[in-house]
C-alpha positions in Angstrom: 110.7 40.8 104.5 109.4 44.0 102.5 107.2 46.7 103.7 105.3 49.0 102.2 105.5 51.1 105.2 108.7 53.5 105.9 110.6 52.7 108.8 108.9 55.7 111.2 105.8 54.9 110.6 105.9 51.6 110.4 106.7 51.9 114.3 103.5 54.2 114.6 101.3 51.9 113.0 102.6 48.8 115.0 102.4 50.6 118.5 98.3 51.9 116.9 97.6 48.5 115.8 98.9 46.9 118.8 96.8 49.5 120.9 93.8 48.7 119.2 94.4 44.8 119.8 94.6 45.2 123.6 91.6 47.6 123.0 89.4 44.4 121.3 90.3 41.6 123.5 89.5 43.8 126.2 86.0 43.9 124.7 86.0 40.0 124.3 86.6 39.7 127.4 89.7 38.0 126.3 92.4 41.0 127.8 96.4 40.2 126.5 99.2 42.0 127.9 101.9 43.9 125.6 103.4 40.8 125.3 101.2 38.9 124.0 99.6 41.5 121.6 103.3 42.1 120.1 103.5 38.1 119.4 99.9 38.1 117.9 100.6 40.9 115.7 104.2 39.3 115.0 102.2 36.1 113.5 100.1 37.8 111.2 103.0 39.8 110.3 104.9 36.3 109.5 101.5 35.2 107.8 101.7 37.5 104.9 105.2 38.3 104.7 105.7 36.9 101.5 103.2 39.8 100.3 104.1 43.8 101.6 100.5 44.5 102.6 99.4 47.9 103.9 98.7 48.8 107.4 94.8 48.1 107.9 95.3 44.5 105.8 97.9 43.2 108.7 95.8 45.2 111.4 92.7 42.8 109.7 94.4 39.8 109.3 95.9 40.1 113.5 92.1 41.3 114.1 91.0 37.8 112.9 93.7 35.7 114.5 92.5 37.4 118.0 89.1 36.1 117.2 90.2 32.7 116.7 91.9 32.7 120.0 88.7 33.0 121.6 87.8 29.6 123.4 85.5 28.2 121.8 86.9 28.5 118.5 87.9 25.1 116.5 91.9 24.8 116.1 91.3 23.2 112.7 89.8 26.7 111.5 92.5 28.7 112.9 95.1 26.3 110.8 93.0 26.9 107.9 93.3 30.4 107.7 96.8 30.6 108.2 96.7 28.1 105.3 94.5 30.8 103.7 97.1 33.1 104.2 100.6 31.9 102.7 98.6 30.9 100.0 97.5 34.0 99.2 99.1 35.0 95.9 98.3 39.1 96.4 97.1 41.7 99.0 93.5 41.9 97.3 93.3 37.9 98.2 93.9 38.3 101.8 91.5 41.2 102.1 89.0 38.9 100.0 89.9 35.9 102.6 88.7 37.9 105.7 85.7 39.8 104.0 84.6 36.0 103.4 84.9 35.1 106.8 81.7 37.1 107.5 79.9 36.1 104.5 76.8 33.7 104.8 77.8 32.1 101.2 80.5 30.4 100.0 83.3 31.9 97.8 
């Protein structure tokens, strides 16, 4: 799997990224352990690895998947955006995937 992060800071960026997650589902009122943050951020990770996005995409992209883990969420739109994601063809798609998320209109 590429990276377009460098080994030392890729391990800053997973441990801020990872802060942040525990940070949000705290907020939720949804609060993970390291654990289970590390796995979350390990499945978006594995959701766009065919791509080397930067830093704030995967921190989106594991942002959304916390989300989705919220109760009440349907399961069928949780499938459908990791759909979304391996078909993504480039970083600009993802980031277009999740800015549609919160748009009233259709793409």
């Amino acid at each position: 799997m590429s990276n377009s992060l460098n080994y030392s800071e890729d391990v800053e960026t997973v441990q801020a990224v990872q802060q942040n997650l525990q940070q949000l589902a705290l907020q939720l009122g949804q609060p993970h352990d390291v654990d289970a943050v590390q796995k979350l951020y390990e499945t978006a990770r594995g959701l766009v690895s065919h791509l080397s996005p930067d830093a704030l995409t995967l921190a989106r992209v594991a942002g959304v998947l916390l989300v989705y883990q919220l109760p009440d969420t349907d399961p069928g739109e949780v499938q459908w955006f990791k759909s979304e994601l391996q078909n993504c063809s480039d970083v600009e798609s993802i980031e277009d995937l999740i800015d549609s998320l919160s748009r009233p209109d259709a793409l």
